[in-house]
N, CA, C and O atoms as CSV, one atom per row, in Angstrom:
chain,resi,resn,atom,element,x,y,z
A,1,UNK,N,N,-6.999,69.394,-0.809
A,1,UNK,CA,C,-8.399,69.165,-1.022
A,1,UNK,C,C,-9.021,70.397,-1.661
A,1,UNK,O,O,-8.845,71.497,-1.135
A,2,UNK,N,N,-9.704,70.271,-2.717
A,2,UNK,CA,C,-10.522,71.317,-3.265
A,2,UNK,C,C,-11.687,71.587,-2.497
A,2,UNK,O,O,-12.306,70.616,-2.060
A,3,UNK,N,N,-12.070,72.669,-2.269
A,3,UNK,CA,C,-13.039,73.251,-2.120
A,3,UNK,C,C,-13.829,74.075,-2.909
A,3,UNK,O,O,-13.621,75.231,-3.278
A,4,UNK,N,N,-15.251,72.936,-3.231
A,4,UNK,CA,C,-15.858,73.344,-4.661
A,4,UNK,C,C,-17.155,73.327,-4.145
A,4,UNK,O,O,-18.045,73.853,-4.813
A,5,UNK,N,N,-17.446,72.746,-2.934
A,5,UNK,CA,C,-18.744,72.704,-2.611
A,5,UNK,C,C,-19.485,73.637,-1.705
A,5,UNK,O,O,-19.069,74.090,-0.639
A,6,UNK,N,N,-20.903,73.914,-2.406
A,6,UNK,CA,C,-21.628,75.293,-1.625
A,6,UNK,C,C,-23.002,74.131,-1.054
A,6,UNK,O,O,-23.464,73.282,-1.817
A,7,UNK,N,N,-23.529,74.327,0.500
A,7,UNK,CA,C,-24.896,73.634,0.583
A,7,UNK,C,C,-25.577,74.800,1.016
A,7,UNK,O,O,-25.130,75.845,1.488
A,8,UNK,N,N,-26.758,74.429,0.768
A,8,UNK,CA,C,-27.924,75.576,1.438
A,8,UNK,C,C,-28.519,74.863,2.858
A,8,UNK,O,O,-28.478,73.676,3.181
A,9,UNK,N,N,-28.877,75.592,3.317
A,9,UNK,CA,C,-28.938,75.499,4.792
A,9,UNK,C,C,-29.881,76.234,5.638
A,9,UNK,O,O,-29.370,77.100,6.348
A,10,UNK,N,N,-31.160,76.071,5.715
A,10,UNK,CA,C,-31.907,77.499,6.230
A,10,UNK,C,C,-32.525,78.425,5.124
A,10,UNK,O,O,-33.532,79.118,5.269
A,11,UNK,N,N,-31.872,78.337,4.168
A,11,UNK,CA,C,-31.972,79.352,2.690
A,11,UNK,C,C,-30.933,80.390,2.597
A,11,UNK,O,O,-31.023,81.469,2.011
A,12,UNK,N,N,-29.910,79.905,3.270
A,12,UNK,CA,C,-28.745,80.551,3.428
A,12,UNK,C,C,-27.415,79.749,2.239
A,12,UNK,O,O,-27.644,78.629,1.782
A,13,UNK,N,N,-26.980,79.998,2.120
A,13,UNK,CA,C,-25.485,79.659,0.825
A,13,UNK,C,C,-24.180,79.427,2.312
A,13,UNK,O,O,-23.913,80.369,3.058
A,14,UNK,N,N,-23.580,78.123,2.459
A,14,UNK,CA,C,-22.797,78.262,3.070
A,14,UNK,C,C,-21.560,77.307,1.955
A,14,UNK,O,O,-21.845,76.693,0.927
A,15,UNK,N,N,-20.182,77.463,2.595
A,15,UNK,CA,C,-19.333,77.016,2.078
A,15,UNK,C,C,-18.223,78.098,1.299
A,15,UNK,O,O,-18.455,79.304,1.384
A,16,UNK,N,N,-17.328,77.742,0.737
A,16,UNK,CA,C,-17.388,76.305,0.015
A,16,UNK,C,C,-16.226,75.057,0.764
A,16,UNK,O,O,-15.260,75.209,1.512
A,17,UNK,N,N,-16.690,74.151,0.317
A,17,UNK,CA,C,-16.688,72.519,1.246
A,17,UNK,C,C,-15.985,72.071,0.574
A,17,UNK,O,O,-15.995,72.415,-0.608
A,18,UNK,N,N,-14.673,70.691,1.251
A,18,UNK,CA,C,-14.367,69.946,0.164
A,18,UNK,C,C,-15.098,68.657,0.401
A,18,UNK,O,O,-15.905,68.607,1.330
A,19,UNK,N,N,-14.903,67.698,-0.297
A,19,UNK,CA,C,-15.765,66.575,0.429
A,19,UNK,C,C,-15.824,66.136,1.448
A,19,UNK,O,O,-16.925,65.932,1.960
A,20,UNK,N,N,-14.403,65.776,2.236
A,20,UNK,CA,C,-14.458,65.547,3.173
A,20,UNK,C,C,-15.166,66.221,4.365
A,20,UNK,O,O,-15.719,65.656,5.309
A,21,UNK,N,N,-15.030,67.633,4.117
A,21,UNK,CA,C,-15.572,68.451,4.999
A,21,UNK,C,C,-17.197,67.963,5.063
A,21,UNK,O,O,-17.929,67.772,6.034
A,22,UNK,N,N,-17.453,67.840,3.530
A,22,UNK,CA,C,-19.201,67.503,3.906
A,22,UNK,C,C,-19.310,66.448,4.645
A,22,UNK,O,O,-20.019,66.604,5.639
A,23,UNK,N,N,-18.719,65.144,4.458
A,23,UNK,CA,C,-18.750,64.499,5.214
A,23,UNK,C,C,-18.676,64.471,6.282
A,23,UNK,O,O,-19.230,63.504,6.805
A,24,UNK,N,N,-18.204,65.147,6.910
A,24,UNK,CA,C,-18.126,65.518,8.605
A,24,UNK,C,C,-19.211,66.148,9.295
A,24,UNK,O,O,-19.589,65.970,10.453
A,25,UNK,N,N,-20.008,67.523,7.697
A,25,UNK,CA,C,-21.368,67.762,8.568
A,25,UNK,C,C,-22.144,67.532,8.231
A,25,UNK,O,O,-22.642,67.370,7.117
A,26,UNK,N,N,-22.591,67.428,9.839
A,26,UNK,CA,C,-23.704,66.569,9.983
A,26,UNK,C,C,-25.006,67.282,9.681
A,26,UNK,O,O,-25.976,66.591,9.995
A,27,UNK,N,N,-25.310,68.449,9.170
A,27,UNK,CA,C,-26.525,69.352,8.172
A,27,UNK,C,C,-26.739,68.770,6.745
A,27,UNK,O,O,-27.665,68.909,5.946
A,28,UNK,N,N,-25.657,68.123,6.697
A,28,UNK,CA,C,-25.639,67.351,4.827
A,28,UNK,C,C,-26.494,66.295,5.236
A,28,UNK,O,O,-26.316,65.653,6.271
A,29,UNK,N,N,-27.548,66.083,4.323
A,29,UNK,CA,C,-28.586,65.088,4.239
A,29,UNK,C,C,-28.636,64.442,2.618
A,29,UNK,O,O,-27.937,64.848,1.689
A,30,UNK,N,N,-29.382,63.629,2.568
A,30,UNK,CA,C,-29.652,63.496,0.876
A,30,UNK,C,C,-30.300,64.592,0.479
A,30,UNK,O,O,-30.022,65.226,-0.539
A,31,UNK,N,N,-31.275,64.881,1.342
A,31,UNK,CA,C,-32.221,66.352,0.629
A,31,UNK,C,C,-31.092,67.518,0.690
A,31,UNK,O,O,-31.000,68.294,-0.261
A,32,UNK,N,N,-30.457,67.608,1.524
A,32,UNK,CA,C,-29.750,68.844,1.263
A,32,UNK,C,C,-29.383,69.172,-0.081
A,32,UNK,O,O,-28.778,68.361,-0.783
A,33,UNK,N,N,-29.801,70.628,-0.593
A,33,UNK,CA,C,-29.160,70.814,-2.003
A,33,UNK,C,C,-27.734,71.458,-1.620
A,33,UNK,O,O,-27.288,71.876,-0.552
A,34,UNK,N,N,-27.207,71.374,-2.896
A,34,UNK,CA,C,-25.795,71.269,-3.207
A,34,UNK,C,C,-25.666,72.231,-4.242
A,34,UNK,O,O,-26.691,72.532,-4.853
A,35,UNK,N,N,-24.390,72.868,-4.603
A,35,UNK,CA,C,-23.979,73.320,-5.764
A,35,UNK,C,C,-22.420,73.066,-5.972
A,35,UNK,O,O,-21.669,72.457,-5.210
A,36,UNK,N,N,-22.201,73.498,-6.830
A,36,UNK,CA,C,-20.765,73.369,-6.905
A,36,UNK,C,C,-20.396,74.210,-8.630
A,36,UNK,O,O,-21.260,74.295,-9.502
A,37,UNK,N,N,-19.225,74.644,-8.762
A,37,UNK,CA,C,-19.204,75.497,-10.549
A,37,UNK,C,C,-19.518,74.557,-11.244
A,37,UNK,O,O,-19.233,73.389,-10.979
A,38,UNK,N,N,-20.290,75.023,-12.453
A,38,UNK,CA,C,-20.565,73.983,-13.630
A,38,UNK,C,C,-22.164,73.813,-13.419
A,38,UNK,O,O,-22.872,73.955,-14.416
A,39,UNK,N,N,-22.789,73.505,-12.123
A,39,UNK,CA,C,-23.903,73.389,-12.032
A,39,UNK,C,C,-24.940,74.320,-12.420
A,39,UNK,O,O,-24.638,75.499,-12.233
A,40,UNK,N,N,-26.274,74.061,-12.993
A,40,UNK,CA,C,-27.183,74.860,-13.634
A,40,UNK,C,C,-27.747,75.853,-12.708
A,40,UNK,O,O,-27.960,77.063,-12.779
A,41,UNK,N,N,-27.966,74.685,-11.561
A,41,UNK,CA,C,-29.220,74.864,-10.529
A,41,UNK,C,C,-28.704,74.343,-9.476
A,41,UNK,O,O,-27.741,73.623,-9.740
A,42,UNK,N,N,-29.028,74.439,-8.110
A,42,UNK,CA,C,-29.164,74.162,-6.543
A,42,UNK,C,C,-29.685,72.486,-7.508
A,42,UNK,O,O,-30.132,72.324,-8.644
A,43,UNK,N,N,-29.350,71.496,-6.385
A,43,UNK,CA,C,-29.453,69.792,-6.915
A,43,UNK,C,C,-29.309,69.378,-5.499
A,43,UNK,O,O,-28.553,69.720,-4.590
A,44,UNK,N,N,-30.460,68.372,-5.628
A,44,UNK,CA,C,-30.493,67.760,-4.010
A,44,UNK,C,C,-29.256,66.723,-4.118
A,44,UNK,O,O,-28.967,66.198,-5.194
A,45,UNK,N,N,-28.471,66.441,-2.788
A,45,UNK,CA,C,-27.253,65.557,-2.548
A,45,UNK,C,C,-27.861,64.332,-2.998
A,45,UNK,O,O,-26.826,63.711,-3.238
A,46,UNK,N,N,-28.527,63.761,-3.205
A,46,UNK,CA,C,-28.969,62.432,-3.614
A,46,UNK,C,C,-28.873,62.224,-4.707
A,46,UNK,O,O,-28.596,61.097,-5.117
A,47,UNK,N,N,-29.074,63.254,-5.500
A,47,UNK,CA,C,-29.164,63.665,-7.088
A,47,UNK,C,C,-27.706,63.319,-7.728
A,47,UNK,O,O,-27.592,62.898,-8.879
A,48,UNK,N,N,-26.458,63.575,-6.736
A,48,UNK,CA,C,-25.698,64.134,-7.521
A,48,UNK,C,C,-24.804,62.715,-7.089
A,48,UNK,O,O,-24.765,62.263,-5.945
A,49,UNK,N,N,-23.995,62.041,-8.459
A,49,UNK,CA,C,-23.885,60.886,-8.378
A,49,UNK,C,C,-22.244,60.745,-7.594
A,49,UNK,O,O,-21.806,59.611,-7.399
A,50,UNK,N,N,-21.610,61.679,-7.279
A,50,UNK,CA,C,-20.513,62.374,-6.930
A,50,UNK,C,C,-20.441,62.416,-5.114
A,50,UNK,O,O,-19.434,62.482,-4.409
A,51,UNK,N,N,-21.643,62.364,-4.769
A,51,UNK,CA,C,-22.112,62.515,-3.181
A,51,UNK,C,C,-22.489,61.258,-2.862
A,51,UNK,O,O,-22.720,60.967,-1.689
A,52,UNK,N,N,-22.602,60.337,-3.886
A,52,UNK,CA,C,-23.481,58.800,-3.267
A,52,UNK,C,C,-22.752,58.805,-2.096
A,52,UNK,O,O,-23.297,58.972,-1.006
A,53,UNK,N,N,-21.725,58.660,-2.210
A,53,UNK,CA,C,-20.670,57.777,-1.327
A,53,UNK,C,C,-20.866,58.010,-0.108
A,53,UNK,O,O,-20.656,57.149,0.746
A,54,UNK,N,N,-21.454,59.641,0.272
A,54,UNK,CA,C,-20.986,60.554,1.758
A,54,UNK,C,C,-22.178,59.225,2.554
A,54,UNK,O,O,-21.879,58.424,3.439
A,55,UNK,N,N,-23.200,59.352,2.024
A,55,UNK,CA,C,-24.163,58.471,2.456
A,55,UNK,C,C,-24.596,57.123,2.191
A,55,UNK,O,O,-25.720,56.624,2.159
A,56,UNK,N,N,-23.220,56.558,1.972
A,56,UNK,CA,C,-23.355,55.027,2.388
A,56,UNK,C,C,-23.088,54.359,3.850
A,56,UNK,O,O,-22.455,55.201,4.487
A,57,UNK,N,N,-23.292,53.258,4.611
A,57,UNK,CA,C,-22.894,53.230,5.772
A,57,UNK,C,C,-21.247,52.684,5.379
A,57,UNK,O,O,-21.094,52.029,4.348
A,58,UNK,N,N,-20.059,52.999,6.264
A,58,UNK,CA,C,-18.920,52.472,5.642
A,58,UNK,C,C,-18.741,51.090,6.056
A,58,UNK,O,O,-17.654,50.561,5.821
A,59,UNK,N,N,-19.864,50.285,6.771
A,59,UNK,CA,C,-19.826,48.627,6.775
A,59,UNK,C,C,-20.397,48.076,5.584
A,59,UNK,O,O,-20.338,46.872,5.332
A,60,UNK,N,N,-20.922,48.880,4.878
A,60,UNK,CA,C,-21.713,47.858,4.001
A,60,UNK,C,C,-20.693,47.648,2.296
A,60,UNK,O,O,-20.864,46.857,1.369
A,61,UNK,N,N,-19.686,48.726,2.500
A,61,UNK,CA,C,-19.017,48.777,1.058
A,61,UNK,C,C,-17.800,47.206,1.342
A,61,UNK,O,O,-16.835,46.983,2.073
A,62,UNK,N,N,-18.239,46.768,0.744
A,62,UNK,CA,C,-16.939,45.730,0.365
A,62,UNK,C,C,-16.809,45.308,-1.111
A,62,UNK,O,O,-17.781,45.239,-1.864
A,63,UNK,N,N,-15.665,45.056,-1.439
A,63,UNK,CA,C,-15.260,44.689,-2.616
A,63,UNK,C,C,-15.482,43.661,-3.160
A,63,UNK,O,O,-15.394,42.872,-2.219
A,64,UNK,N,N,-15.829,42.795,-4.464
A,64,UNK,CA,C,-15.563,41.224,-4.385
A,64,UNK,C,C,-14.994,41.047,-4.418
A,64,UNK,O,O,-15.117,39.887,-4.813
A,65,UNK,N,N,-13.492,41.318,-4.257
A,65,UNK,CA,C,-12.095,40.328,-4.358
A,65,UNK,C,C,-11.794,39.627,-2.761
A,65,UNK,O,O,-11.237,38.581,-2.427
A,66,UNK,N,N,-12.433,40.717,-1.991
A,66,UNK,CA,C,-11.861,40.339,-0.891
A,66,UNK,C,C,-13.336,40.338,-0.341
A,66,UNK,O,O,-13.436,41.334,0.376
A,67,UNK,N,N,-14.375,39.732,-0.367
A,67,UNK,CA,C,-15.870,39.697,0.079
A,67,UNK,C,C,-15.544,38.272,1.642
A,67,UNK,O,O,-16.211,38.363,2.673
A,68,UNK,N,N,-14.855,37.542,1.527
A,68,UNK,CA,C,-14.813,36.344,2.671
A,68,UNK,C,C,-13.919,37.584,3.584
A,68,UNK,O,O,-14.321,37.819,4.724
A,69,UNK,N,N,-13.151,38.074,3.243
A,69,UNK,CA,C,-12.535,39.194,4.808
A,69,UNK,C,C,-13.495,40.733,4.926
A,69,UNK,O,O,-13.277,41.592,5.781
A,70,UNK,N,N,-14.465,40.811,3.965
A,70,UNK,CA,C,-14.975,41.965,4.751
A,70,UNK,C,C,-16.252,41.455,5.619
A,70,UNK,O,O,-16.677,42.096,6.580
A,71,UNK,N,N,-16.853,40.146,5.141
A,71,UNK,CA,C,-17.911,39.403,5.820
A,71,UNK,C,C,-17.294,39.081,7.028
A,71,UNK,O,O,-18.102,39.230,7.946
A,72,UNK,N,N,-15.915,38.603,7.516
A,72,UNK,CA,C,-15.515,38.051,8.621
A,72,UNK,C,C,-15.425,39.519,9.582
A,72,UNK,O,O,-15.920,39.674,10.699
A,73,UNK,N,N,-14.624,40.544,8.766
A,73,UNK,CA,C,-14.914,41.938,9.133
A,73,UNK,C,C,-16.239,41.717,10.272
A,73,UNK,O,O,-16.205,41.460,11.476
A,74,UNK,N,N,-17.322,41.921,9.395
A,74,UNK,CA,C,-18.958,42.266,9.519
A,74,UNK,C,C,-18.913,41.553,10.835
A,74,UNK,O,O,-19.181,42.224,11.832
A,75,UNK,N,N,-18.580,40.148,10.996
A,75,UNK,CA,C,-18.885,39.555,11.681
A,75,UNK,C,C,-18.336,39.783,13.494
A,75,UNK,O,O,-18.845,39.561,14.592
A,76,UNK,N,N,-17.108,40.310,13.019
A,76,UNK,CA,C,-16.481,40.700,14.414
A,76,UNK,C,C,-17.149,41.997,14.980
A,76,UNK,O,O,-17.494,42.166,16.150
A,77,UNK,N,N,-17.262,42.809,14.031
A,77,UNK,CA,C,-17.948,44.185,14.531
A,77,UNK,C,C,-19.508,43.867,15.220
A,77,UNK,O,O,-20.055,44.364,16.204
A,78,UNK,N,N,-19.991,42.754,14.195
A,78,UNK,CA,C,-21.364,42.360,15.394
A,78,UNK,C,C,-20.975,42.125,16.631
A,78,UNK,O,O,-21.532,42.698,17.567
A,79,UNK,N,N,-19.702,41.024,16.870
A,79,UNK,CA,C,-19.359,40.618,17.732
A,79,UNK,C,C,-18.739,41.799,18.979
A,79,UNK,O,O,-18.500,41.364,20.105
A,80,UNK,N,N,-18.586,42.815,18.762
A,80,UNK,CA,C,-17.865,43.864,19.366
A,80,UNK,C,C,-19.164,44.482,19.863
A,80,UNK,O,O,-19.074,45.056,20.949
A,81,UNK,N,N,-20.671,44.469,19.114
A,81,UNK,CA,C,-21.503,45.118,19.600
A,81,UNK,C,C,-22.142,44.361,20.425
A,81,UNK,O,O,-22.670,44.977,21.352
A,82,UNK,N,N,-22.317,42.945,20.414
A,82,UNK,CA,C,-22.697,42.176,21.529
A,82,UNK,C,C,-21.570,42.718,22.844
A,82,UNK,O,O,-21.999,43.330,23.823
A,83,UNK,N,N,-20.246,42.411,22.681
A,83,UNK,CA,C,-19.583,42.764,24.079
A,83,UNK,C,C,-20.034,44.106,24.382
A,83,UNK,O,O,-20.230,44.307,25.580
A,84,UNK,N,N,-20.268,45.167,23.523
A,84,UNK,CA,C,-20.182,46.595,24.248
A,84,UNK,C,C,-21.753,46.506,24.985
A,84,UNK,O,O,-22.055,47.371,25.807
A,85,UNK,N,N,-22.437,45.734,24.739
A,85,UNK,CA,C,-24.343,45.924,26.082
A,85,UNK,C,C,-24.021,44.857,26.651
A,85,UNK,O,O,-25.014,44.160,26.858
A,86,UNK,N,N,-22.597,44.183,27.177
A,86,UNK,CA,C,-22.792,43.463,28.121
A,86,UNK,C,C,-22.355,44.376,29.648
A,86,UNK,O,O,-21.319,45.034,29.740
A,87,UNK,N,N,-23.334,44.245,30.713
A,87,UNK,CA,C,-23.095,45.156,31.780
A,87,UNK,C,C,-22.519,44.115,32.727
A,87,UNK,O,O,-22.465,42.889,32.631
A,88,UNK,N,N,-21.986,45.194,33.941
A,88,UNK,CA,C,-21.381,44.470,35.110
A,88,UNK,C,C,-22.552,43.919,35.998
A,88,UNK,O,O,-23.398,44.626,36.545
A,89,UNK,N,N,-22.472,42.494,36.064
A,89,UNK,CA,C,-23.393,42.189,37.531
A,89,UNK,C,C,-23.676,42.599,38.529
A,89,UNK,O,O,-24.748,42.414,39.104
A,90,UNK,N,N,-22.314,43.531,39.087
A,90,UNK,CA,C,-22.335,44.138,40.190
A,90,UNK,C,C,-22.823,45.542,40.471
A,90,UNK,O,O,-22.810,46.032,41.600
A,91,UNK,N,N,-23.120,45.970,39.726
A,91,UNK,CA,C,-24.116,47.318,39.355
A,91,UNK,C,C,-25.349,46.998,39.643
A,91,UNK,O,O,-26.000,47.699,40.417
A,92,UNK,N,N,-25.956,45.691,38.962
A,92,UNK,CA,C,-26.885,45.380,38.845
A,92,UNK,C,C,-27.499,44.841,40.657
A,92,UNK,O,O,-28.648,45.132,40.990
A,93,UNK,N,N,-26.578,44.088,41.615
A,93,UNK,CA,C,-26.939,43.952,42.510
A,93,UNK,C,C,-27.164,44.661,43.393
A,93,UNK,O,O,-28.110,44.602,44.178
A,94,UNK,N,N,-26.044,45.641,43.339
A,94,UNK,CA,C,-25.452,46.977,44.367
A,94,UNK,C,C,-26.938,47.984,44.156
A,94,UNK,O,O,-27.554,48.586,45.035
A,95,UNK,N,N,-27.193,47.921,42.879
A,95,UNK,CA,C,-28.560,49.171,43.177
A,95,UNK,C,C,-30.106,48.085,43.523
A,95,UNK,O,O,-31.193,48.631,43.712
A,96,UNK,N,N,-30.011,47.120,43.544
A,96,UNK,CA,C,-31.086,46.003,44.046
A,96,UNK,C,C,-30.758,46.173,45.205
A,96,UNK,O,O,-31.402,47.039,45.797
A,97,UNK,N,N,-29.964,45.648,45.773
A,97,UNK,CA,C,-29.760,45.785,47.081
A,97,UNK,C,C,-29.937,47.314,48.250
A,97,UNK,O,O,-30.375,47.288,49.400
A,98,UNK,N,N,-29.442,48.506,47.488
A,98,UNK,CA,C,-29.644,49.558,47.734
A,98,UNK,C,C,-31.047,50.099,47.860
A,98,UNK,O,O,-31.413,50.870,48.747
A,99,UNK,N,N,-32.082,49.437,46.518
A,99,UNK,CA,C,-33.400,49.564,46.313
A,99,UNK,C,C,-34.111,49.022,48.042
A,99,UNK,O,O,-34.712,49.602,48.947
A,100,UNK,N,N,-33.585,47.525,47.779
A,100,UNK,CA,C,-34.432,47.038,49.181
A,100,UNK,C,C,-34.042,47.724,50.378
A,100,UNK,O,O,-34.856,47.678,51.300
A,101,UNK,N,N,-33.053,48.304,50.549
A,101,UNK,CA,C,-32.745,48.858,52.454
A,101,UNK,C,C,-33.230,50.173,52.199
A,101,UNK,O,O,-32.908,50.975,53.076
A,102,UNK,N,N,-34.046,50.729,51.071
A,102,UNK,CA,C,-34.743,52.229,51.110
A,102,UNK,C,C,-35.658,52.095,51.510
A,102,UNK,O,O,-36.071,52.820,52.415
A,103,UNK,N,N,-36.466,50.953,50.917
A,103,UNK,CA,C,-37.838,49.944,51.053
A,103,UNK,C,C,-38.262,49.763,52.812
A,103,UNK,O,O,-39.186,50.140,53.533
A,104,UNK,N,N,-36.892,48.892,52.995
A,104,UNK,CA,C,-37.082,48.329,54.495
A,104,UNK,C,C,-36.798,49.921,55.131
A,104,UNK,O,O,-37.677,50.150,55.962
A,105,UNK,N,N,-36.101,50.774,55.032
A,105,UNK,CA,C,-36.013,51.971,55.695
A,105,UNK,C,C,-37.192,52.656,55.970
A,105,UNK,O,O,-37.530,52.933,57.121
A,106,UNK,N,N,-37.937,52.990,54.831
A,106,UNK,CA,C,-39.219,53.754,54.894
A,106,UNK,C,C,-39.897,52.663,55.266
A,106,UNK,O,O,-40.231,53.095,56.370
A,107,UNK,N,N,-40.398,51.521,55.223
A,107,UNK,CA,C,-41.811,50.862,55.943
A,107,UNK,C,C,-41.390,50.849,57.596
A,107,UNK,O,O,-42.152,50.637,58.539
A,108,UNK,N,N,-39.868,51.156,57.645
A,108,UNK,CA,C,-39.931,51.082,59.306
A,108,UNK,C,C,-39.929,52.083,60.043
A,108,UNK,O,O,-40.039,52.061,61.269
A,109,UNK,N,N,-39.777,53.249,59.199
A,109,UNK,CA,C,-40.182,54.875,59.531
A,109,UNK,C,C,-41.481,54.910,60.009
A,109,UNK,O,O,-41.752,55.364,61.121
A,110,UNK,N,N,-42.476,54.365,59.079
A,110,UNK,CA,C,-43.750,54.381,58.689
A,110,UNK,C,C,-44.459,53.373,59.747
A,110,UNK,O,O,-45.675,53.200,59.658
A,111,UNK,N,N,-43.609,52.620,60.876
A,111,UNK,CA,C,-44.050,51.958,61.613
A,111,UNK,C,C,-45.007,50.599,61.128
A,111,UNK,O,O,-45.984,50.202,61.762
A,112,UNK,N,N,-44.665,50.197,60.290
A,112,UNK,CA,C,-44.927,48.882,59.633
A,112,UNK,C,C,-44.638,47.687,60.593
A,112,UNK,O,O,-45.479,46.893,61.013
A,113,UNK,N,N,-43.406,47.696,60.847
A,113,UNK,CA,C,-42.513,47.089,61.890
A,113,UNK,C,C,-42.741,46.297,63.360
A,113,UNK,O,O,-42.335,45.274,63.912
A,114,UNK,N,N,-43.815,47.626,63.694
A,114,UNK,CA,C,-43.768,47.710,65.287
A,114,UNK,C,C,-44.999,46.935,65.283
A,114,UNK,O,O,-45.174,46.523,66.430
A,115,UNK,N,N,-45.983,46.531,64.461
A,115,UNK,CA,C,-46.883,45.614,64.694
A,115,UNK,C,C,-46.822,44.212,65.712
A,115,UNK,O,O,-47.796,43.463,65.792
């Protein structure tokens, strides 16, 4: 991997990066400027048609040859995010239940009870 890339950061010069590396940090924005040899000037990452890619989401690139398997793709990964917020019932009762005998504990501290 080459390492050709400089970002600014603070107003500081860090690097040099290869792509991948930018891709990994997470300080690279579209605004972040960029340089690299050849360049005139500091160029915001958005600018530079070479960086599109870092900031695409990687669900949304599909090809048309194969557009019916990256949609079925799409479709399972929704499906994976429905299973991952499904919670256990039993969490859900165990601290209900826990809630009410704190409830009934303190009103019978509090002599509620003895009426």
């Amino acid at each position: 991997m080459v390492k050709e890339w400089f970002i600014l950061v603070d107003n500081c010069k860090e690097g040099p990066f290869s792509l991948l590396e930018l891709k990994r940090d997470y300080r690279l924005t579209p605004d972040t400027f960029v340089w690299k040899a050849g360049f005139a000037k500091w160029i915001k990452a958005r600018d530079v048609a070479e960086l599109n890619d870092l900031f695409k989401d990687p669900q949304d690139k599909c090809s048309d040859q194969d557009e019916e398997a990256c949609l079925q793709s799409k479709e399972l990964k929704r499906d994976d995010s429905v299973i991952a917020l499904y919670y256990d019932p039993f969490q859900f009762w165990f601290w209900l239940l826990a809630g009410a005998l704190l409830v009934i504990y303190t009103f019978s501290k509090l002599g509620w009870f003895d009426r």
